[in-house]
N, C-alpha and C positions, 0 to 999 in steps of 0.2 A: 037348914040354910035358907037364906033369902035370895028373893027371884036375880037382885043384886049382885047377890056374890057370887051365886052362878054364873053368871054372866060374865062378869071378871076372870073368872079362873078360865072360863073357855076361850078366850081370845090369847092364849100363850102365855110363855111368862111373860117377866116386867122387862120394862127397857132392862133395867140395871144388869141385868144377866146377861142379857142378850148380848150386848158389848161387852160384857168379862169375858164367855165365852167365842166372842169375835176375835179377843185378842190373843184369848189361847191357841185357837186355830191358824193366827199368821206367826203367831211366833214358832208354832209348831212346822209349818208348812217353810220353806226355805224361802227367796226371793227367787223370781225367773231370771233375772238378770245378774242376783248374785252368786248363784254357780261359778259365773263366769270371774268374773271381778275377783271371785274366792280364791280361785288358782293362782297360785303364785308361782311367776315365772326366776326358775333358780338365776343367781347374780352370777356373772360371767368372774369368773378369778383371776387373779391378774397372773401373767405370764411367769412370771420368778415362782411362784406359790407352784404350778403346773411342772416347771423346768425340777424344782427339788424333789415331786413325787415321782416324776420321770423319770430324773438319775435314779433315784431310789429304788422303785421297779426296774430298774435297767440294770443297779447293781446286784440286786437279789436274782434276775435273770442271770445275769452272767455267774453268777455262784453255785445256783441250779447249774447250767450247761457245764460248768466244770468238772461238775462230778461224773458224766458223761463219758463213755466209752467217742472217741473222735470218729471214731466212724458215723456213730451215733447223732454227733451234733451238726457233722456236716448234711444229715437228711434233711435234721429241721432244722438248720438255718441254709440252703442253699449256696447264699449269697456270701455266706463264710469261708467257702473252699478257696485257698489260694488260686488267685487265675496266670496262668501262665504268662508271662512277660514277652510281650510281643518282641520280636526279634528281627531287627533292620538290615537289610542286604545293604550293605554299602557298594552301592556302583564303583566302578571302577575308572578311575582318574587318569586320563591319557596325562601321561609328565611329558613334556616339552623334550621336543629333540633338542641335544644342542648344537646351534650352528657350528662346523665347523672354521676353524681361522685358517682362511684362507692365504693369510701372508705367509704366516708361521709356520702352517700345514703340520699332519698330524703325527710325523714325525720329528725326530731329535735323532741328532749322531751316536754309536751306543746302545740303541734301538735294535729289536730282531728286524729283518728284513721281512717284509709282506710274502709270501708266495704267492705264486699265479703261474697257469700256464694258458696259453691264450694260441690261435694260428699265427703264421707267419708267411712272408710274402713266399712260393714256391708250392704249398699247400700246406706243408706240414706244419706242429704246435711245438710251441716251444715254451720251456718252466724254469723257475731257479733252483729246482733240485739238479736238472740238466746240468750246472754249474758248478757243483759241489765240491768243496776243496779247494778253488780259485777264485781268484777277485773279478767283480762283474761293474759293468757301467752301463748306466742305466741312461742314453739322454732321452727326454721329452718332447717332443717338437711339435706345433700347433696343427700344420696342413702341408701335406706334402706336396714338393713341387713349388712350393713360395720361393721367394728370392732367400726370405733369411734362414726357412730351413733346405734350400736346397744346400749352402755353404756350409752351413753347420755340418750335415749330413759326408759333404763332400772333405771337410778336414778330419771326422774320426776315419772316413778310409783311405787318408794319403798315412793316417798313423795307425794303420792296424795292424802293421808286422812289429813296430814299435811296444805297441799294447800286447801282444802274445808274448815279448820277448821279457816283458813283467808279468807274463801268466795272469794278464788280466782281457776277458771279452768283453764285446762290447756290443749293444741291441738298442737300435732305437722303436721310438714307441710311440705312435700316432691313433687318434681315432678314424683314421680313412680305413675303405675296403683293403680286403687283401688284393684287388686287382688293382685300387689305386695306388697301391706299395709297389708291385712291383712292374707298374707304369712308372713311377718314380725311381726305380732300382735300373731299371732299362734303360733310363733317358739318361739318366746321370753316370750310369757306368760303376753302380754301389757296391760295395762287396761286404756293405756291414747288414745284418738280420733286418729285419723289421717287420717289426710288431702291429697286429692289429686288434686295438681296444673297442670296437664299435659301442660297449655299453659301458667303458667309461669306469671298469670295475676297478683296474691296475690302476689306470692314473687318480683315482681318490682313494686311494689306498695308500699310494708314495707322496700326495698333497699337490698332484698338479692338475689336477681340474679344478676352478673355482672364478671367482666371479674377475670379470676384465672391465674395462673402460677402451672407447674408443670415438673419437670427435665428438665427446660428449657423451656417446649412447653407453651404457652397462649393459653387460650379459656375461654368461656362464662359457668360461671355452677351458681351452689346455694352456696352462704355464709354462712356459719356459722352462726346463729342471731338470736339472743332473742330478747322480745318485750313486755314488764312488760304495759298493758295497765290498768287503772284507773277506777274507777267506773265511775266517769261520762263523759266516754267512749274519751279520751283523754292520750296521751300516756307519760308514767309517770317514760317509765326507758329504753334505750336499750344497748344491749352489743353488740360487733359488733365480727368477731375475736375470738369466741368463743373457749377455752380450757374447753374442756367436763369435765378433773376430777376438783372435788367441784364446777361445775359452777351448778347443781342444787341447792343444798343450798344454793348459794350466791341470786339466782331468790327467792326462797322461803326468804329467810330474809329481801329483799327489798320489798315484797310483803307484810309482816307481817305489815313493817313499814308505810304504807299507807294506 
C-alpha cells in the first residue's frame, strides 16, 4: 500500500457511513420528549355508554346476590337490611271544652235529676236521695238577703204546708256561707232548707250558674231557676228567668198536678 492510502484509512471511515450509522442510532434511540407526547391519555366515554355497563354490572350483581342465603347478602350489602320505620308519637290534642248554653242550660224536662248533697243552714247536709219517692223543688236564688230573694224565699214558706199536702219539699239554693243562710233564715223567720253551694257545683249542674249582664258590665253569677223534680226522681218542670211575684203559686200548682 501507498504512504496515501494509509493515511486515508487511518483517519475513520467515510462521511457516507458515518451518517448511515447516525441515523440508525436516532432511530434506534426513542426521542426525550416523545416518551411523553407517546402516551396517550384514554378519551373520557360519554355518560349513556358508562350508565349501560353499569346497569349491566348492576344487573349481573344482583343475579349473583340472589343466589345468596339473605342472611348472607345482608353482610355484604349493609345498606340492604330493611331499616325500621321511624314511628311518630302523636301528641295529644286538647279538644275544646264546649261552652255550655247558658240560656237553655243543660238540662231538659224528662232528664234524670243531678244528685248532690251539699250542707245546709243548721250544720247538717242535705241530698236528693234524702227525697226519694216524693217530688222536690228546687228554687235558685242569687244572694241572700236581697230584696228579690228575700220575697221569693218568703212566698215558698207561707206555702209550705201547702207543698207537703202534695208530698212535695222544697230547698232553696244559694252560693252564700252556711252562716249567711241562716243569718237570712233568722232575719226573715224561714222555715224552708237552705242550701249552701259555695263552689258552685249544684247550680251548673241544674244550669243556673252562668253568664249575667248588668248596667252594662257581664259576669258569671246564679240565675234565677226553679226545678219542679218528680217522684221518680226525673225532672218534670223548670222555669228559667224567674219573676219572684206569683211564681210560688204557679211551682205549687204544677206540683199539685203531678
Amino acid at each position: 500500500m501507498s504512504k496515501k492510502t494509509r493515511k486515508k484509512s487511518s483517519k475513520g471511515p467515510a462521511k457516507g457511513s458515518v451518517k448511515t450509522s447516525v441515523r440508525k442510532a436516532a432511530a434506534a434511540k426513542p426521542a426525550r420528549g416523545g416518551s411523553k407526547a407517546s402516551v396517550k391519555t384514554p378519551a373520557v366515554k360519554p355518560r349513556k355508554a358508562v350508565g349501560k355497563k353499569s346497569g349491566t354490572a348492576s344487573k349481573s350483581m344482583v343475579a349473583k346476590a340472589s343466589h345468596k342465603p339473605a342472611s348472607k347478602q345482608l353482610k355484604s350489602n349493609p345498606s340492604a337490611a330493611p331499616q325500621p320505620e321511624a314511628t311518630q308519637i302523636a301528641k295529644p290534642v286538647a279538644k275544646p271544652v264546649p261552652k255550655p248554653d247558658t240560656k237553655a242550660g243543660p238540662l231538659v224536662e224528662g232528664a234524670k235529676a243531678p244528685s248532690f248533697r251539699l250542707p245546709r243552714d243548721g250544720g247538717e247536709s242535705v241530698g236528693l236521695a234524702d227525697y226519694a219517692g216524693q217530688k222536690l223543688v228546687l228554687f235558685f236564688y242569687p244572694r241572700a238577703d236581697t230584696p228579690g230573694c228575700t220575697r221569693e224565699a218568703i212566698d215558698f214558706t207561707r206555702l209550705k204546708e201547702a207543698f207537703a199536702q202534695a208530698r212535695t219539699a222544697v230547698l232553696g239554693i244559694s252560693a252564700d256561707t252556711v252562716k249567711a243562710q241562716e243569718s237570712f233564715r233568722n232575719k226573715h223567720q224561714l222555715s224552708i232548707p237552705l242550701i249552701s253551694d259555695e263552689r258552685h257545683e249544684m247550680l251548673e249542674a241544674y244550669g243556673a250558674w252562668g253568664e249575667k249582664s248588668m248596667y252594662g258590665r257581664t259576669f258569671l253569677g246564679i240565675l234565677r231557676t226553679t226545678v219542679l223534680i218528680g217522684a221518680n226522681g226525673r225532672i218534670a218542670r223548670i222555669w228559667r228567668n224567674v219573676r219572684v211575684d206569683g211564681h210560688a203559686d204557679e211551682v205549687l200548682a204544677a206540683a199539685q198536678s203531678i
